[in-house]
C-alpha positions in Angstrom: -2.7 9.0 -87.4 -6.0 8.3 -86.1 -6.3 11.6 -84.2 -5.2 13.7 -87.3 -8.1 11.6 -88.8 -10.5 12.5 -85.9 -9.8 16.1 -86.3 -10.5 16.2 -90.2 -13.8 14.4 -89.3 -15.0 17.0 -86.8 -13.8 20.4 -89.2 -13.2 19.0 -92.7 -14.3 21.7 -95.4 -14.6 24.5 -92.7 -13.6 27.6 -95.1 -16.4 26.5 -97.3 -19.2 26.5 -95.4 -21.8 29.6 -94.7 -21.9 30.6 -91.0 -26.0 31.6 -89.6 -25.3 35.3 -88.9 -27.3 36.8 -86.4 -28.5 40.2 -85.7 -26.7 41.8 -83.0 -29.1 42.0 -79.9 -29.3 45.8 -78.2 -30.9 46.8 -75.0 -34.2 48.5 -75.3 -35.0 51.6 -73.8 -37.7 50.4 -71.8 -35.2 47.8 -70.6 -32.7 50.7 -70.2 -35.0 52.0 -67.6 -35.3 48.5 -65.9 -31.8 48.1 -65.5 -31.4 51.4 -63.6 -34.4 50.4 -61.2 -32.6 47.1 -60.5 -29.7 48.5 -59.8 -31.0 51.5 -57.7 -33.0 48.5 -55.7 -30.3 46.9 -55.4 -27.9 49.2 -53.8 -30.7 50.1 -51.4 -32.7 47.1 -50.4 -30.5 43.9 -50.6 -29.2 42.2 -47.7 -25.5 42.6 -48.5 -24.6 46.3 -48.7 -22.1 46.7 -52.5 -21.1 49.5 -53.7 -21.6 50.0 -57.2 -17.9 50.3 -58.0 -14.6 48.6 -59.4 -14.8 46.0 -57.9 -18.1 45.1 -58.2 -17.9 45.7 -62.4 -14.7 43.2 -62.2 -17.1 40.9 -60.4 -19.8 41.1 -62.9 -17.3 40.9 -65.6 -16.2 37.4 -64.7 -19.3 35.8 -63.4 -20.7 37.3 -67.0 -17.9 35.2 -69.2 -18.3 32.4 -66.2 -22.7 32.3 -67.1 -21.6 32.5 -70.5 -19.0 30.0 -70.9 -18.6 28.2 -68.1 -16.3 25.5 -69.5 -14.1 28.1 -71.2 -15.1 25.9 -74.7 -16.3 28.4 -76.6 -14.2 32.1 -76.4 -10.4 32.1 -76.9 -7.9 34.0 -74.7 -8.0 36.4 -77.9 -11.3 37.3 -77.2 -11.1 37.9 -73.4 -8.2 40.1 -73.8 -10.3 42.2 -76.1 -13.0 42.1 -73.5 -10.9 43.3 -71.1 -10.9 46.9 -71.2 -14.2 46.6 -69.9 -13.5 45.1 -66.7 -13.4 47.7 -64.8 -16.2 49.7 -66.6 -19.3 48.4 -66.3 -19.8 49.9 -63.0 -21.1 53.3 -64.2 -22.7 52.0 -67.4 -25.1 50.3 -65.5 -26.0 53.3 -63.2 -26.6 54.8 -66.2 -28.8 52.0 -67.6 -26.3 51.4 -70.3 -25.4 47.7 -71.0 -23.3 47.9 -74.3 -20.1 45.7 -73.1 -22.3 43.2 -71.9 -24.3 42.7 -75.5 -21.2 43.3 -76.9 -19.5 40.0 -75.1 -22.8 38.6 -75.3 -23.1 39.1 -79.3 -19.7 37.6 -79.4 -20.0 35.0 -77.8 -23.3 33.7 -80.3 -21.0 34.2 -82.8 -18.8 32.0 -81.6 -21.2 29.3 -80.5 -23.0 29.7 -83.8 -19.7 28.9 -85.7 -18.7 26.0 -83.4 -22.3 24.4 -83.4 -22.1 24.9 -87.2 -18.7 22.6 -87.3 -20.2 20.2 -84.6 -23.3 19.4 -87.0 -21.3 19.2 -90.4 -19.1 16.9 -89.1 -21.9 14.6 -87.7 -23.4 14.9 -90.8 -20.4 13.1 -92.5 -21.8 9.6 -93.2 -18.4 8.7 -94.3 -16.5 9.8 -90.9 -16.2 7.3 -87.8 -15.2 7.6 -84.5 -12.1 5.6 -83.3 -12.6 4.3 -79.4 -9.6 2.1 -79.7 -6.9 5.1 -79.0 -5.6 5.5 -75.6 -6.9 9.4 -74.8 -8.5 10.8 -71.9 -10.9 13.9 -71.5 -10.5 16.4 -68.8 -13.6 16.6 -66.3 -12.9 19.7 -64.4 -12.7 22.3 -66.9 -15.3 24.1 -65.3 -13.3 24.8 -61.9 -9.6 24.5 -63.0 -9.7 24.6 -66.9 -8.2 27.9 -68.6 -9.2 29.8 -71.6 -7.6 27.8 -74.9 -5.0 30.2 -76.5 -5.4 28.6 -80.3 -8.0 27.4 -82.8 -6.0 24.2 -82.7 -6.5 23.8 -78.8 -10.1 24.5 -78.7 -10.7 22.1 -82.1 -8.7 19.4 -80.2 -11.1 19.5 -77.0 -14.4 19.5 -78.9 -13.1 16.6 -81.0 -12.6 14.8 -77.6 -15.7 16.2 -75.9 -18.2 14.8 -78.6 -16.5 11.6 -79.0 -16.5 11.1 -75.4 -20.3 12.2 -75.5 -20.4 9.6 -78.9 -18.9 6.9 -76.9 -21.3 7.4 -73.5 -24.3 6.7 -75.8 -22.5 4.0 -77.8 -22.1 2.5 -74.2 -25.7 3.3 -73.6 -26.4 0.5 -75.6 -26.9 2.6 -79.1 -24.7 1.9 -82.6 -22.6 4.4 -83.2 -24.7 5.6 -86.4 -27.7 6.3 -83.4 -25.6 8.3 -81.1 -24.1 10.3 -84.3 -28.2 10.8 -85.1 -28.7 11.6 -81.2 -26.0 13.8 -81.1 -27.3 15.4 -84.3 -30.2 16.3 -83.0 -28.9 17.4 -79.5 -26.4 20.1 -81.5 -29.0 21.4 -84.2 -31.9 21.6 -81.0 -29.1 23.8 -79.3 -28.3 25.8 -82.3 -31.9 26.9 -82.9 -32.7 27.7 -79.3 -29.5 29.8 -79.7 -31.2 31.4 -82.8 -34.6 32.1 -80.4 -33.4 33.9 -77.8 -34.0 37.2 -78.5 -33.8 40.9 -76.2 -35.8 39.2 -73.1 -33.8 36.4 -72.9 -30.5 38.1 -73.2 -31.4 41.0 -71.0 -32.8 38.3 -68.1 -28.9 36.4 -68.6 -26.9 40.0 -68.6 -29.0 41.2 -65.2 -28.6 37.5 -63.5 -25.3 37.7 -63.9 -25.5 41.0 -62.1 -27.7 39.8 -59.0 -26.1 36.7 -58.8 -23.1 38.6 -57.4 -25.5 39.4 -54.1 -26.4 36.6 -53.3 -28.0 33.1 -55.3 -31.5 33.7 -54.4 -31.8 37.2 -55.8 -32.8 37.1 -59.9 -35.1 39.2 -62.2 -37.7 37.9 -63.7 -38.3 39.3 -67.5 -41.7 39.2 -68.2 -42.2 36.4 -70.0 -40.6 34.6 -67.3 -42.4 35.9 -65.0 -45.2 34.2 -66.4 -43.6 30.9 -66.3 -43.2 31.5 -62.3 -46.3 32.2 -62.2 -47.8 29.1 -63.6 -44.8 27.1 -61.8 -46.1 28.3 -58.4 -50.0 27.3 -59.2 -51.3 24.7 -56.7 -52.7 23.5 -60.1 -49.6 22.0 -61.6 -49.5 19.0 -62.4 -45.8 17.3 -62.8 -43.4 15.0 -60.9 -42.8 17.0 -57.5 -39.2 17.9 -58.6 -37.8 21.2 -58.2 -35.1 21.6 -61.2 -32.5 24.1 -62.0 -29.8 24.4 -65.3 -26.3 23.9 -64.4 -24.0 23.9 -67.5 -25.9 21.7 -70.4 -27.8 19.8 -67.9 -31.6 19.9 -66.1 -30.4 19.0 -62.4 -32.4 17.8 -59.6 -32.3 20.4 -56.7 -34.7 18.7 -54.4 -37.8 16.0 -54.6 -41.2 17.3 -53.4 -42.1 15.2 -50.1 -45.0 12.9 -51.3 -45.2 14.2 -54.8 -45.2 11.9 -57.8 -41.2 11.4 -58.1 -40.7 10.8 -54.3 -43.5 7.9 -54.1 -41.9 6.7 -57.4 -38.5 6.4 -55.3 -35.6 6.7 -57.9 -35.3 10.0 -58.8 -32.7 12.0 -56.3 -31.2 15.1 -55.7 -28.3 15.5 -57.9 -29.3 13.8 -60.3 -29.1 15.0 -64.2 -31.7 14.4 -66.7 -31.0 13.9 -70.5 -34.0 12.9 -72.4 -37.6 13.1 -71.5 -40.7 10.6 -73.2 -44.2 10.8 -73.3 -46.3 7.7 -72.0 -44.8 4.3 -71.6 -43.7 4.3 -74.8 -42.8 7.6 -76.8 -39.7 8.8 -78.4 -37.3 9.7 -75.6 -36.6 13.8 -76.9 -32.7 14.4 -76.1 -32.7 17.7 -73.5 -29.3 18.3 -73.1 -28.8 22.2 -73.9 -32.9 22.5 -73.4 -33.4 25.7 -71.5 -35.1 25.0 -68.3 -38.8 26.3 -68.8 -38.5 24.0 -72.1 -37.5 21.1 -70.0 -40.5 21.8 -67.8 -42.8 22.1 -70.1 -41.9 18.8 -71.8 -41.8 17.0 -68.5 -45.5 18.4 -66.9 -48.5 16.9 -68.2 -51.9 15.6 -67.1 -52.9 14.1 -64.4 -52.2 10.1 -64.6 -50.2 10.5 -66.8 -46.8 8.9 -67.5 -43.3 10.7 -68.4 -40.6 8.7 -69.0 -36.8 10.6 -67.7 -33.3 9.1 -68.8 -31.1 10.4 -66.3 -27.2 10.1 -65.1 -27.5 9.3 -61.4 -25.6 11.6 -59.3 -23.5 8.7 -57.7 -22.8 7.5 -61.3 -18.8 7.2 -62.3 -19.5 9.2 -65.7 -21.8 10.4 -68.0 -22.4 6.7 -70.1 -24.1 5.6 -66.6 -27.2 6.4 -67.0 -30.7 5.3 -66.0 -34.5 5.2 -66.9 -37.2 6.5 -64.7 -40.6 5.8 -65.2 -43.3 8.1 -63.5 -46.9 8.9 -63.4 -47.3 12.6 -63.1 -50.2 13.7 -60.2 -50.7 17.1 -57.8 -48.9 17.3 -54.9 -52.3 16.7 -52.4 -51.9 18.8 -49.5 -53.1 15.7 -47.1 -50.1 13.7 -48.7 -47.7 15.9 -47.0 -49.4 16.3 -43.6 -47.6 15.0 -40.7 -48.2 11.0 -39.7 -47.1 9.0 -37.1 -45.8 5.6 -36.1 -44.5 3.7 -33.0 -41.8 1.3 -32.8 -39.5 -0.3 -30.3 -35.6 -0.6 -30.0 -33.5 -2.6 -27.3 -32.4 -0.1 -24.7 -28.5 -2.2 -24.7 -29.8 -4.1 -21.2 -32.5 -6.4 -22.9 -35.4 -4.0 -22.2 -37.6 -2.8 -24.7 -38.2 1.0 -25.3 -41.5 1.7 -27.5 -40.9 5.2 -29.2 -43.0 7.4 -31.6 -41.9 8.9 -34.5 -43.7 12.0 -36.2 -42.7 12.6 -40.0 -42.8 16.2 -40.6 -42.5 16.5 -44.7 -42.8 19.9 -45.0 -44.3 23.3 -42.8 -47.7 23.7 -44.6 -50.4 25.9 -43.4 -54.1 26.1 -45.1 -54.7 29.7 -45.1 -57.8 30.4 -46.6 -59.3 28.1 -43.9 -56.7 29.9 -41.2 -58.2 33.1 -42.4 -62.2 31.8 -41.9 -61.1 30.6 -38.4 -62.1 27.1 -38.8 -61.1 25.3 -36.1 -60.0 22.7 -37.4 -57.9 23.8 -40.1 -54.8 21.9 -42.0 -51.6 22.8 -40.6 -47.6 21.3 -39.5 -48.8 22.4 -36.1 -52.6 21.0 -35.8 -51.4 17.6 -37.0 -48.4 17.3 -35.1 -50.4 18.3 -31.8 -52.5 15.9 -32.1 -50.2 13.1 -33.7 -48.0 14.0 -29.8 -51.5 13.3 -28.0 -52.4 10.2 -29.6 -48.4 9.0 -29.3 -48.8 10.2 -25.2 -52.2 8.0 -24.9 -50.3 4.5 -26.6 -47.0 5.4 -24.0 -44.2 6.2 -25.9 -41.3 6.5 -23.7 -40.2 9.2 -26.1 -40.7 11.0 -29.6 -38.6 11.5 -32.7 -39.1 14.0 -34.9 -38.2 13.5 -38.9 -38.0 16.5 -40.5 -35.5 14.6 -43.7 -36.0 16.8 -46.7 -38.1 18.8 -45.0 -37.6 21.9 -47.3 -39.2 24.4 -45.5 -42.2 26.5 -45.6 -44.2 28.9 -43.5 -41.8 30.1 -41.0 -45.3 30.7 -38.8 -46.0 27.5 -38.6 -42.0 26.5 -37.6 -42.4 29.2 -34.5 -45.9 27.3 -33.7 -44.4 23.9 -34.2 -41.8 25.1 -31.6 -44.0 26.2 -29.4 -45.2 22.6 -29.0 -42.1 21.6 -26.9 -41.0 25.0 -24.9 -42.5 27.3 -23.3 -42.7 30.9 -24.0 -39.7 32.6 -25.4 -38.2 33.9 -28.8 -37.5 31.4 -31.5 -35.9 33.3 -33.8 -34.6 36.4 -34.8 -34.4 38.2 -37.8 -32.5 40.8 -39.3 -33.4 43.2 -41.9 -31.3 45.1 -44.7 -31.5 48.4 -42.3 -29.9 46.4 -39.6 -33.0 45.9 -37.7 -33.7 43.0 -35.5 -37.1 41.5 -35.0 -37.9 38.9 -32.7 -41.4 39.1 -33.2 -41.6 35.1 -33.7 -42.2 33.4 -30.2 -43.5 30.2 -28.1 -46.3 31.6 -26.1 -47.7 28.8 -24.5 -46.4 26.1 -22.6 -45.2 23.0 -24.0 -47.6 20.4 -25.1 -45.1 17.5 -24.9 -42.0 18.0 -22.1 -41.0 13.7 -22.8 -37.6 12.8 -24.3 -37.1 14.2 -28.0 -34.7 13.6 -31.1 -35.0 15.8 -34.2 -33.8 14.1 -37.1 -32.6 16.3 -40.1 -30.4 15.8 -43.2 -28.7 17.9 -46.3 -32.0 18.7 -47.5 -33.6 19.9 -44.5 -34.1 23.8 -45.3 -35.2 27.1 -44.0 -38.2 26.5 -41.8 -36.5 23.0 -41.0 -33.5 25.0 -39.9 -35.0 27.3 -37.8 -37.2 24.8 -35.8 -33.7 22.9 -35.2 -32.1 25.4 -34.3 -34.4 26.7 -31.8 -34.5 22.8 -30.1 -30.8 22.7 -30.0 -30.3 26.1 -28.2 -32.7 25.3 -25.7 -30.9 22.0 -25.2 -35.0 20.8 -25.6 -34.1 17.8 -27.8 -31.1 16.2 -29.4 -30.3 16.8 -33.1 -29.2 13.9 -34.8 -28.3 13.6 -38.5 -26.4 15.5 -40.9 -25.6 19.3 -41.5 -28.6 20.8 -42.7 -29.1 23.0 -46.4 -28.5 26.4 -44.9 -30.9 28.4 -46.4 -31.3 31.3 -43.7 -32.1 34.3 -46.1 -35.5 35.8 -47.1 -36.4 37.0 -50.3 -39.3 38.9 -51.5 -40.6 40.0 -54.8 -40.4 43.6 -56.0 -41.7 45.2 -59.5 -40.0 46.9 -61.7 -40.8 49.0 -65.1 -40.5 45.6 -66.8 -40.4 42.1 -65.0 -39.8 41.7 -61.1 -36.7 41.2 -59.4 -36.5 38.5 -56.5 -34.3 40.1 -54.0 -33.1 39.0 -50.6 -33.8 41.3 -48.1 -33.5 39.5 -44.4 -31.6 37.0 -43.0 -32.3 34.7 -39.9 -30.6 34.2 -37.1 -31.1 31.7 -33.9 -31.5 32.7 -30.6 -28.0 31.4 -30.1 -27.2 34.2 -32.5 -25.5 32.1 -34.9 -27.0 32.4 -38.0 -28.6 29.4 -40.1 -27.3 31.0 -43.1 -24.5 28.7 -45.4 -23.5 26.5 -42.1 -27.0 25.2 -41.2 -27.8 23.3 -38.1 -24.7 21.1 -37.2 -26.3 18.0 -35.4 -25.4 17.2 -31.8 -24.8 13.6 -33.2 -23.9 12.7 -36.8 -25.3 10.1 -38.9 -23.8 8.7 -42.4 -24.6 10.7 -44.5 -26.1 9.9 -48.2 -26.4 13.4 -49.8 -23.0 14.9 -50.5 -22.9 18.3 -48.7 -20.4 19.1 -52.2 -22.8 19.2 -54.4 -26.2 20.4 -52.6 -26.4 23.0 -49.9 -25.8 26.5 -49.6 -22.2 26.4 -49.6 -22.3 25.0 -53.1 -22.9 28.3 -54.0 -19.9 30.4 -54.8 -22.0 34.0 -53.7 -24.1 33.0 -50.6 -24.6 35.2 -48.2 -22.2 34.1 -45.3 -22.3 32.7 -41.7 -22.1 34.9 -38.8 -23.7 36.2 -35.4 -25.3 38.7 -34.1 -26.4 39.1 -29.9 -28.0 35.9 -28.4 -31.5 36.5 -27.1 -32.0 35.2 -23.3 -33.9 31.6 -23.7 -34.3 28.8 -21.5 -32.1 26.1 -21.1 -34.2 22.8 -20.2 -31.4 20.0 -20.0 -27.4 19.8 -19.8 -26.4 17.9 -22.5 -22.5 18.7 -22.2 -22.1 15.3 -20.1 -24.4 12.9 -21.7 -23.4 13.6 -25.3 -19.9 11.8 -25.1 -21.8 8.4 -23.7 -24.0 8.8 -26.4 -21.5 9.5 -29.0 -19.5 6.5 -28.0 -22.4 4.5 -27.7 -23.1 5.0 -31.0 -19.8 4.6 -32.9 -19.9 1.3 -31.3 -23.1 0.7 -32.6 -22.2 2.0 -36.4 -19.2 0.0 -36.9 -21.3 -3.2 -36.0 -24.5 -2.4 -38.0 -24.3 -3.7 -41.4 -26.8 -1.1 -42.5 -25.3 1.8 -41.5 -21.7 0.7 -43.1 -23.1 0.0 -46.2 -24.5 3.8 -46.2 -21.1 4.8 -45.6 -19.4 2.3 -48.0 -21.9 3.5 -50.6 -21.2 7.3 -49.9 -17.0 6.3 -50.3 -17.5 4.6 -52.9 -19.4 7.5 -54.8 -17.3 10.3 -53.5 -14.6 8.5 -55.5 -16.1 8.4 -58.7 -16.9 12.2 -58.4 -13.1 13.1 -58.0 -12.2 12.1 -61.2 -10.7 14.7 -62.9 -10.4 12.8 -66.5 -12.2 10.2 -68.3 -10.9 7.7 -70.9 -11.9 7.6 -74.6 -11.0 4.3 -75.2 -14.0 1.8 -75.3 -12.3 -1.3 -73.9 -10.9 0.8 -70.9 -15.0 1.9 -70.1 -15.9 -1.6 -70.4 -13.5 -2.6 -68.0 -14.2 0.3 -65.6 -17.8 -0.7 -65.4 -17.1 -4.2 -64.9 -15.0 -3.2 -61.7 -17.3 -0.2 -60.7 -20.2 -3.4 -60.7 -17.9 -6.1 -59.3 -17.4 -3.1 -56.2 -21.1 -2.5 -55.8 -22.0 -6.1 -55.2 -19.2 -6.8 -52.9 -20.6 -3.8 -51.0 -24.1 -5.6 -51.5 -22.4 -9.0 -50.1 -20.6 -7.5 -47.5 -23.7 -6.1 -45.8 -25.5 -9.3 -46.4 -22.7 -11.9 -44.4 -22.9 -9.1 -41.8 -26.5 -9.8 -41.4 -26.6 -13.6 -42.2 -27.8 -13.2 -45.2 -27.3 -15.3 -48.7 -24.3 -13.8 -50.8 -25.7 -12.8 -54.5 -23.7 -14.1 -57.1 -23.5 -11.4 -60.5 -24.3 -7.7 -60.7 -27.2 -8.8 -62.7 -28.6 -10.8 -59.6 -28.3 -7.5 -57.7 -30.2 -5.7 -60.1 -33.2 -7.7 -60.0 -32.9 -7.1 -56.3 -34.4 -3.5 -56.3 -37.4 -3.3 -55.1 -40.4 -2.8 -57.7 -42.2 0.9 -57.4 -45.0 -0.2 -55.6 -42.1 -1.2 -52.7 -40.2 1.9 -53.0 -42.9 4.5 -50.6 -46.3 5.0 -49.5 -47.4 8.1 -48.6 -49.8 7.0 -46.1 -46.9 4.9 -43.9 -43.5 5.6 -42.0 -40.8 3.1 -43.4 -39.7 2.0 -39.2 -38.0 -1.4 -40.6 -35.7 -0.6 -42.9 -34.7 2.6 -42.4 -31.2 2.0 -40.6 -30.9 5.8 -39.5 -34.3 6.5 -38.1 -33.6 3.0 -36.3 -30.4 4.2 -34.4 -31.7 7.5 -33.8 -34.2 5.3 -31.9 -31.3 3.7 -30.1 -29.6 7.2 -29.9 -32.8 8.4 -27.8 -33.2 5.0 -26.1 -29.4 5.8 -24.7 -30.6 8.9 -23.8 -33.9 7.6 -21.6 -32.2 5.2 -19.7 -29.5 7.8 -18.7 -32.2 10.1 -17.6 -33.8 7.1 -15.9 -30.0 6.1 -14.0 -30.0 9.7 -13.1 -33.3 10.0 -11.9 -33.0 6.6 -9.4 -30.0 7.6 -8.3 -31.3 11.2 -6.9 -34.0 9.5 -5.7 -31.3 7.2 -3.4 -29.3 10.0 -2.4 -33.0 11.7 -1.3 -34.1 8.7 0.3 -30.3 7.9 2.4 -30.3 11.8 3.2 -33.7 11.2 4.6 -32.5 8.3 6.9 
């Protein structure tokens, strides 16, 4: 009864209503002449050689219908069967600069949003009509990978009932009434219908040639014009946000990775991952709902002046469901170029026997190079390189017994300055190799002096070390120089430049790197020599997440140096810390935490019914203070007694980073990577006395 109810709620008094109708959208001819640059540019210059053929129309049929409708809620199987005599004819319309199908599925598909986002909004409009969270129903969550296009009206009216009552019910247990998250909801649907109404040839020419490049590779998009403005101002050393680059996936703004020493990442809360749903100006304006918000409208809403505060409302990306959410508060600043320079501290670990080992540690935040003061020659000029030399020199005159180097969402940068860094710990050779779309190989990028520090070295890198990260890495690890300790990197290994065409500019990925190893960086990354727990899961950020990356392979190793034979001391240090991990309480709780989210991610259904949430939360809490507890009797700590008393337990902003500091006490895995390298100094220092006995009893 009360889902025959529901149903009449969400489409009561559909045949009378008025649908918007919209003008069909049709390709210009300037636009006409764009598309057959892009794809003649294509064909020539990318990376990955496609011929414009059957297969690749198939492929740009589906990833079309999967941009468009990615949760399969809005055509029926109806309409994909009519699309389907296109399938395999798209490959010669667009040589010809003819994109008809696609603004034909494109204008159907508005239609059908239009009409559904017409019923959505009538039905929330229904003062009369209530939701019911007392019936036993679930909601599936993986529609986007395994969900299947709905055959019937009937089947497609039955998920959107579910889908806004579950989004009805995530609000309500977001603290709102449920007459607030009908309003919310309101506004989120009739926001989404007029952006719908907006778009016009730009925007829908941009979305039919993405879904073309997209098949080469992620990295490779055209810019329409107007958009090409935004990137402009998006790239201005002017801008003043929250240090967060963002991307759309499905209805959501998603965190893609935090700016080292920006805004958010001195704020501390905002992650990777993470999704954000409402955005409000200064500590106390209207949070604005921007579910459905394109991104550049997101953006726009979210950068501001200088000292200023933005408030974000986000789902946390280790959250159970989409009712978990969380506020951020911060104060919006440049990203200062002296911020993210390299700094340095020294600390000291217990080498196992009772002997203290004092170490340095250089955080490398990102590969940043001052070029207009490169280009006057200033000798002093900010750079990765400058700093770190001299950070080594001042580490070498306090005597550390050995240096680790952090390079944890280090995103990248100038790859000169990565081949310079490098050259700070080998001496001449190649450092990395790159290979262009014709095939050629340049190893242009090479140490050419000798090594400034020759000590004991660990490079520490994690998920969201990228690019310029990767190849520095990579170059350590194959010249067994240092050990890599961590988790697998991003795998970023392409390069991409930027290319005009009669209107806009296509992004285009024309080389690919590849370590001297010859194993590319590309989609695998750098696999560390040792692994850490890790905290970022490799699922949902990295290269591999998406479904067209270029892939992994090899090409000739270059000859290199080889400065230490690692092959026997890694098992000793492996074991040595295993047994170290299963005793620290620190490092458990990262990997109880890590479990415990994982979990939560591979649900594949949610419930509807309001007592069942309640009772899911309580448990989901009751889990993460016994995770809480059980790191604190490991450590000899007091127990805390509620979730609540956890809460209060986060430490306040002001806690959470300082730009100007390295965090040596409570960072559990740049402490073991300490031990890790203190293992590794008093091996070299066994080895060491007992050549020197073997000399000395030769000698007698």
């Amino acid at each position: 009864m009360y889902r025959k109810l529901f149903v009449s709620f969400i489409f009561a008094s559909c045949s009378v209503l008025t649908f918007a109708k919209s003008t069909p959208i049709e390709i210009s001819k300037a636009q006409s002449q764009t598309l057959i640059e892009i794809v003649d540019t294509l064909s020539n210059k990318h990376y990955r050689t496609l011929k414009v053929n059957n297969e690749l129309s198939e492929k740009y049929f589906n990833n079309l219908l999967d941009n468009l409708d990615p949760s399969k809620s809005f055509f029926l199987q109806a309409d994909i069967d009519n699309f389907d005599r296109y399938r395999f004819k798209l490959d010669e319309r667009l040589k010809d600069g003819d994109l008809a199908p696609g603004y034909k599925i494109y204008n159907t598909y508005r239609s059908r949003v239009e009409k559904r986002l017409e019923q959505v909004i009538q039905s929330l409009e229904n003062s009369d009509q209530h939701f019911n969270f007392s019936v036993d129903e679930t909601i599936d969550l993986d529609r986007d990978e395994n969900g299947t296009w709905f055959k019937t009206a009937a089947e497609a009216d039955q998920y959107w009932r579910k889908r806004i009552k579950s989004s009805a019910l995530n609000l309500v247990l977001s603290d709102k009434t449920e007459a607030e998250a009908k309003e919310t909801l309101l506004r989120r649907y009739k926001n989404q219908l007029k952006r719908l109404d907006q778009q016009d040839q730009q925007d829908v020419f941009e979305l039919l040639i993405n879904s073309l490049t997209e098949i080469y590779d992620p990295h490779t998009s055209y810019f329409s014009p107007r958009s090409e403005e935004n990137f402009t101002i998006n790239m201005s050393l002017s801008l003043e946000g929250i240090g967060a680059v963002l991307q759309t996936e499905d209805e959501f703004t998603k965190v893609v990775r935090i700016v080292t020493a920006g805004p958010a990442d001195k704020q501390g809360e905002l992650k990777a991952a993470d999704r954000i749903i409402s955005v409000g100006q200064g500590e106390k304006g209207e949070m604005v709902d921007v579910v459905g918000w394109r991104l550049d409208e997101v953006v726009s809403k979210i950068r501001g002046p200088k000292d200023s505060v933005v408030r974000l409302e986000i789902i946390p990306s280790e959250a159970a469901n989409d009712a978990e959410t969380k506020l951020i508060t911060i104060t919006r600043n440049k990203v200062k170029l002296e911020e993210q320079a390299a700094k340095k501290a020294v600390f000291e670990v217990d080498d196992g026997t009772g002997t203290m080992i004092k170490l340095g540690v250089i955080d490398v935040p990102a590969f940043y190079l001052d070029f207009e003061g490169y280009r006057r020659r200033e000798p002093d000029y900010k750079s990765t390189t400058n700093d770190v030399r001299r950070l080594l020199r001042e580490l070498q005159a306090e005597n550390v017994d050995g240096v680790i180097l952090d390079l944890r969402n280090n995103g990248g940068g100038s790859l000169t300055e990565a081949t310079l860094l490098t050259d700070l710990f080998i001496d001449a050779g190649p450092v990395v190799q790159i290979r262009e779309t014709n095939q050629e190989i340049s190893r242009r990028n090479r140490s050419r002096h000798k090594a400034v520090y020759r000590g004991p070295l660990v490079v520490m890198i994690n998920r969201l070390s990228a690019s310029a990260s990767e190849i520095f890495a990579g170059a350590i690890q194959d010249y067994q120089r240092g050990l890599i300790v961590g988790t697998q990197s991003f795998g970023k290994g392409t390069v991409q430049t930027l290319t005009k065409v009669h209107e806009g500019q296509l992004k285009i990925t024309e080389s690919k790197f590849y370590r001297v190893s010859g194993d590319s960086t590309q989609h695998r990354g750098v696999i560390p020599d040792i692994s850490l727990p890790q905290m970022i899961d490799p699922s949902e950020v990295g290269e591999s997440t998406y479904d067209t990356a270029l892939e992994w392979d090899q090409i000739h190793p270059v000859r290199h140096d080889r400065y230490i034979d690692f092959s026997n001391l890694l098992p000793m240090l492996e074991s040595q810390h295993v047994k170290r991990a299963q005793q620290d309480a620190d490092l458990q709780y990262i990997v109880d935490q890590y479990s415990l989210a994982k979990s939560y991610r591979e649900q594949t259904e949610l419930t509807l019914n309001k007592e069942r949430r309640l009772e899911e939360k309580k448990e989901r809490e009751g889990e993460l203070l016994a995770l809480e507890n059980k790191r604190r009797k490991a450590k000899g700590e007091a127990v805390l007694a509620t979730y609540e008393d956890l809460k209060k337990e986060e430490p306040e902003e002001e806690d959470q980073f300082s730009g100007s500091q390295i965090d040596t006490e409570d960072d559990a895995l740049l402490i073991e990577s300490g031990h890790i390298l203190a293992d590794y100094i008093r091996t070299q220092e066994k080895q060491r006395t007992a050549l020197s006995y073997k000399i000395w009893n030769f000698n007698q």
